[in-house]
N, C-alpha and C positions, 0 to 999 in steps of 0.2 A: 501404273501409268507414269510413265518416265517423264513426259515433257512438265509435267509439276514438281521434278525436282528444281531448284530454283538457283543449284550448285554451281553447275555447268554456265550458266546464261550469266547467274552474276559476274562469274569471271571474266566472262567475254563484254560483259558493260562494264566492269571495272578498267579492262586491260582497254577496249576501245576510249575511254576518254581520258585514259592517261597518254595515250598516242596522241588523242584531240592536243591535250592541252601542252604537249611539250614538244611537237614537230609541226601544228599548223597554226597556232594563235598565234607563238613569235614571226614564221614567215608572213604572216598577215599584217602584223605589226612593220615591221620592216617594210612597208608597201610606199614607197614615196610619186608623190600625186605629181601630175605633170604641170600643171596648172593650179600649184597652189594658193589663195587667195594670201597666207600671208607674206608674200612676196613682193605686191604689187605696190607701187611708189604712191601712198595718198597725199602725199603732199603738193603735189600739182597735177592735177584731173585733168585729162586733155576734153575739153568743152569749146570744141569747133562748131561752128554755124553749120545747120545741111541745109542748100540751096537747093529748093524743090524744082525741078524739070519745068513745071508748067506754069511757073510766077515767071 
């Protein structure tokens, strides 16, 4: 029964997450967010009044 050599397949799990881990973790990492939160100015919160329509 061939498919219980376990030869053939380790190679192809070994070789797949050596791909994984050296051509798609760093492009993942490299990913810059468009809307990153720590950009945003907290030192003065803009807290405007909202004037309800119907008052």
């Amino acid at each position: 029964m061939p498919q219980l050599n376990p030869s053939p397949w380790f190679a192809i799990l070994v070789f797949s997450w050596l791909v994984f881990l050296t051509l798609v973790i760093p492009k993942i990492l490299q990913h810059i967010f468009l809307n990153d939160p720590l950009l945003r100015n907290l030192d003065n919160p803009l807290m405007e009044p909202w004037d309800w329509p119907w008052f």
